[in-house]
N, C-alpha and C positions, 0 to 999 in steps of 0.2 A: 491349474487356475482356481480352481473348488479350494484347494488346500491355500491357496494366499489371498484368497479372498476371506478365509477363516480367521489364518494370521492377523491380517489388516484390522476384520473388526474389533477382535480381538485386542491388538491394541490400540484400537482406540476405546474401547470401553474403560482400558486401563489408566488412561489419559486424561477422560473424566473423573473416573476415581479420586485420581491422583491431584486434580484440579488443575494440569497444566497444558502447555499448548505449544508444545516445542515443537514449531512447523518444521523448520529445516532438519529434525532429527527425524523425520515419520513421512519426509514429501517425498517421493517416488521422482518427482519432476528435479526436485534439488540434489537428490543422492548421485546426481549424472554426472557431476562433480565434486573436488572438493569444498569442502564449507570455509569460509575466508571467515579471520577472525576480526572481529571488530575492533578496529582501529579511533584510536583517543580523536586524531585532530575530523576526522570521518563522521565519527558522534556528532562534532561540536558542530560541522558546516551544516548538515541536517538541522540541525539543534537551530542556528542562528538563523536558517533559511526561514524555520517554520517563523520563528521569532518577529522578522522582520515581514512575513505575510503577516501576521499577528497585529502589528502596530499601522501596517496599512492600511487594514481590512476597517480598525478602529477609525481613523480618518476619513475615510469614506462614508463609514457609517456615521461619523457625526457630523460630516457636512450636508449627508443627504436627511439629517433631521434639522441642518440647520434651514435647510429649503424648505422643508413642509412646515417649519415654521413661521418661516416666512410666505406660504403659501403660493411657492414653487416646487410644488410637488413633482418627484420622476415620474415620468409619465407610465400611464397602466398596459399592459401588453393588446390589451382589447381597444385601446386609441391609438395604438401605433403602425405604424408602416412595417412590414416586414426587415430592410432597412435598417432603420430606427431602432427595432428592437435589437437586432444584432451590432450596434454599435454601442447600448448599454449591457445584453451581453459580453463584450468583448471589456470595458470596462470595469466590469464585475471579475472576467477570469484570469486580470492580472493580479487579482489581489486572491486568487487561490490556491489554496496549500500544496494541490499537485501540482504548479509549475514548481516546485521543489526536488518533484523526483528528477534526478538524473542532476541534482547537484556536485555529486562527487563522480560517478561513473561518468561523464560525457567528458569533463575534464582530462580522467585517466585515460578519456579512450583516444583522445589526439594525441597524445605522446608516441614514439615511437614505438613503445612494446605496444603497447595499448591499440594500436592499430592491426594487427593481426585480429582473425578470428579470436583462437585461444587467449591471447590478451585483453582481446573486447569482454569476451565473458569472464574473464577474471575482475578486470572492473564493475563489471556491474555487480560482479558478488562480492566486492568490497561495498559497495551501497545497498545492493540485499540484505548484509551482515548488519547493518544501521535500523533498515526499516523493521526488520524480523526481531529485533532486540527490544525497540517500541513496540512492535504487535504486541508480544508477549506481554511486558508489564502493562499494557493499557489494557488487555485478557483478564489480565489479572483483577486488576480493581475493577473492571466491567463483571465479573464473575463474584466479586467478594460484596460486592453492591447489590448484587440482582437482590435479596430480600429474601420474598417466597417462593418456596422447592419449586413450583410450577413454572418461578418466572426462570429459575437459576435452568431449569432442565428445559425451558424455550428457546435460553440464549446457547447450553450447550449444542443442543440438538441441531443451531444455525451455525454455528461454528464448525461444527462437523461435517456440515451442505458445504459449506462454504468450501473449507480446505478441499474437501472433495474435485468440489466443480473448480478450484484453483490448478491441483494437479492433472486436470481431466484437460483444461486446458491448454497447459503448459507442455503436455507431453505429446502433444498433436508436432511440433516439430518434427522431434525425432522417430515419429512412425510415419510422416509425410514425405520427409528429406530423406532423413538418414545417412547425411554429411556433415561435415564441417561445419556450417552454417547454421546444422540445426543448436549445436550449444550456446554462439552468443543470442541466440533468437529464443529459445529456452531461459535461458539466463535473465532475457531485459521482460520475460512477459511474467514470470518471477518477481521479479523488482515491480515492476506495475502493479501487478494484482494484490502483493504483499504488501505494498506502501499505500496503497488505495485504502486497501483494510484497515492500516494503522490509523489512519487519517481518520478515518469513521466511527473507530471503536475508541479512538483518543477521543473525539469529539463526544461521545455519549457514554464513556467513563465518567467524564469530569463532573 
């Protein structure tokens, strides 16, 4: 345990070094299978999904300035009903970028292969292969951005929690179960936790 916990940091010091962020080559939680290679039309439906939350999110947002300028303001969470607030939450989270995840995988997983266990997690690491390809480049330029040493080894240093606390908890499946069940359950908290990330580190890339 001493000896791969050496390894482990070990490469990840290398990682930083190196400036890169190759999660599915270095997660403990992903290595439990194989790695699905990212597929063209798989990109694009990601790619289009964000796109069209994108032009949404815009819409909303300029109608809800066209109210305050008109002095129909959305009302403030401290004037509202419990209610109320949850029906302008619910409002807000159709126009958000995670109802995206699970555009490609939920598809493949009602088809016939795709309904087994094994099939299920194979789909989802066809849309793990999407989100993890975005992590990385939006890594990338969130990394080539940071500026000063202090802020680059702030954001490395959270990067490293991160993946950490991602495989930590991804791997609770299959030391809980330890069946069948535990891969596509492994598999889709993968896809979450990795598509969450992207979404965030995309946002504060740009």
């Amino acid at each position: 345990m001493i000896i791969q916990r050496l390894f482990t940091a070990t490469l990840g010091a290398l990682i930083v070094v190196a400036g890169l962020f190759a999660l599915t080559a270095i997660s403990p939680a992903a290595a439990a299978a194989p790695e699905a290679e990212v597929r063209a039309d798989d990109r694009a439906a990601v790619a289009s999904c964000l796109d069209l939350v994108a032009q949404a999110s815009k819409r909303y947002f300029e109608a809800l300035n066209k109210a305050q300028a008109e002095g129909d303001e959305e009302p403030k969470a401290e004037k509202i009903d419990p209610a109320e607030w949850m029906r302008h939450a619910g409002e807000r989270a159709a126009i958000d970028e995670t109802n995206c995840i699970g555009v490609v995988s939920t598809p493949c997983q009602e088809t016939h292969e795709g309904r087994s266990n094994a099939g299920s997690a194979d789909c989802i690491r066809r849309e793990l292969a999407v989100w993890d390809e975005r992590l990385n480049k939006s890594y990338k330029r969130w990394i080539d951005a940071c500026g000063e040493a202090n802020v680059c080894a702030a954001r490395r240093k959270f990067a490293r929690a991160w993946l950490a606390a991602r495989d930590a908890r991804c791997a609770l499946p299959w030391i809980e179960m330890q069946g069948t069940m535990a891969n596509p359950l492994t598999s889709s908290c993968m896809l979450d936790a990795t598509a969450r990330q992207a979404i965030w580190l995309d946002g504060d890339a740009q």
